[in-house]
C-alpha positions in Angstrom: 0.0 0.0 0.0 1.4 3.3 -0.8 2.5 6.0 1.8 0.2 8.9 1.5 1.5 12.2 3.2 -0.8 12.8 6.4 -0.5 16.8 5.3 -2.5 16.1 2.6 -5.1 13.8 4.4 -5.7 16.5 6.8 -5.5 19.7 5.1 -8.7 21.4 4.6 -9.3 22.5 1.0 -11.5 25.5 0.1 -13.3 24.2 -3.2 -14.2 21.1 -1.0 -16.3 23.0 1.5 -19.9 23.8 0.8 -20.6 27.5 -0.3 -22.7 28.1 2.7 -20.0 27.1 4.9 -17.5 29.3 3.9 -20.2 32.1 4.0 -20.7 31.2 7.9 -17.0 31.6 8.4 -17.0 34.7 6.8 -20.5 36.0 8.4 -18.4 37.6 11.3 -16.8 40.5 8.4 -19.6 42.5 7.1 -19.0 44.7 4.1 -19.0 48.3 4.5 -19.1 51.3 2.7 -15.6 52.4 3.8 -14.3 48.4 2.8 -15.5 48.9 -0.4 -14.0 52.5 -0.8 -10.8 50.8 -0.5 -11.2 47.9 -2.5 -11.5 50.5 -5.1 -8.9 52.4 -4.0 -6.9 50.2 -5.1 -8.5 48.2 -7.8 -9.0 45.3 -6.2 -5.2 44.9 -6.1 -4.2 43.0 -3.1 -0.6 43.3 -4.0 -0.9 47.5 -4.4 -3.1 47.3 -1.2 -0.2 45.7 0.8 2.3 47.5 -0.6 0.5 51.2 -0.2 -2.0 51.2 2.1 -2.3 53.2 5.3 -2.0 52.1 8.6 -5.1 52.8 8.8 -6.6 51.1 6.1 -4.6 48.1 7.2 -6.8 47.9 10.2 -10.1 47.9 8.8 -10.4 45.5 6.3 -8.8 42.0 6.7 -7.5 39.7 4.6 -9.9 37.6 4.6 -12.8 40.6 4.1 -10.9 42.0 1.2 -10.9 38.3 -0.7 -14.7 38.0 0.3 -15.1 41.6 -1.4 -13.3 39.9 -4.8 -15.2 36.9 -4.7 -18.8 38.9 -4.3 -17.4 41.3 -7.2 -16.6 38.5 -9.1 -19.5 36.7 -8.9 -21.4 39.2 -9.6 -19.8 40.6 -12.9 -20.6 36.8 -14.0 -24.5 38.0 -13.2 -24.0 40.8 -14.6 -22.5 39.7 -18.0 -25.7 37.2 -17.8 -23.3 34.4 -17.7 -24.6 32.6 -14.2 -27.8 30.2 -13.8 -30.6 31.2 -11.7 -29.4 28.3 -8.6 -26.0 30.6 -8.8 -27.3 34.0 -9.1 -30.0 33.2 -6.2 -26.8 31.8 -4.1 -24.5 34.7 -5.2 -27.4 37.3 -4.0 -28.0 35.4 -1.0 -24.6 35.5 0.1 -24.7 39.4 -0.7 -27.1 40.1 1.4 -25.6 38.2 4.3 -22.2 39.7 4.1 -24.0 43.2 3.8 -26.7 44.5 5.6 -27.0 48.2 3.6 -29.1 48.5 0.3 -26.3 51.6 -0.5 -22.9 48.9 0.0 -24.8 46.4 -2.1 -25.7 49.3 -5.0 -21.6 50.0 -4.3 -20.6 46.5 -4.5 -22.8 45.8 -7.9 -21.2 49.5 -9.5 -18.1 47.9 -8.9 -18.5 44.7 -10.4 -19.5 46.2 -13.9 -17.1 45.8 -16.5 -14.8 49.0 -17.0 -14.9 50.5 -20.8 
C-alpha cells in the first residue's frame, strides 16, 4: 500500500467546502461602505493594497474581508455579464445580502462589479 503524506489527508481544502459554509465563516466580516471605498482604492489589487496602504486602512479591512469583497465582485460581474444560472445567481445574492446589511454597499458593490470600458 502506498505511503500517503498525512499533510495532505488532513489539510482542509476550500473548493471542497460547501458555499454556505465558507459564507458562515465569513458572516463575522460585514461589508461596508468604507471596505468597499478601499477595494476601489486600489482596484481590487491586493498586491498595491499591501504594498500602499495606510496604517489605517490596514486595520479595517482583513484579509480575509478583502478576498470576500473579490469573490462577491466576481460573482457578480458573471451576473451581470448574464453568464450565471438562476441556482447561482440566487446563491450569489443570498450571500450578498448576508455579508451586507446596507441597500447603498450592495448598489456600491454591484457598481463595482461592472465591466470598465
Amino acid at each position: 500500500m502506498p505511503v500517503v503524506n498525512e499533510l495532505l489527508i488532513k489539510r482542509p481544502n476550500a473548493a471542497d467546502q460547501e458555499p454556505r459554509q465558507y459564507m458562515m465563516e465569513m458572516s463575522d466580516h460585514m461589508i461596508t461602505n468604507e471596505k468597499l471605498r478601499i477595494y476601489e482604492r486600489f482596484n481590487g489589487d491586493a498586491d498595491e493594497f499591501s504594498r500602499w496602504a495606510t496604517p489605517g486602512e490596514r486595520n479595517l479591512i482583513t484579509d480575509q474581508e478583502w478576498n470576500l469583497i473579490d469573490e462577491l465582485v466576481q460573482n457578480v460581474s458573471i451576473i451581470q455579464a448574464g453568464l450565471a444560472s438562476s441556482g447561482f445567481e440566487a446563491k450569489v445574492r443570498e450571500r450578498v445580502s448576508e455579508a451586507i446589511d446596507d441597500r447603498q454597499v450592495r448598489d456600491v458593490l454591484f457598481r463595482l462589479s461592472k465591466p470598465r470600458e
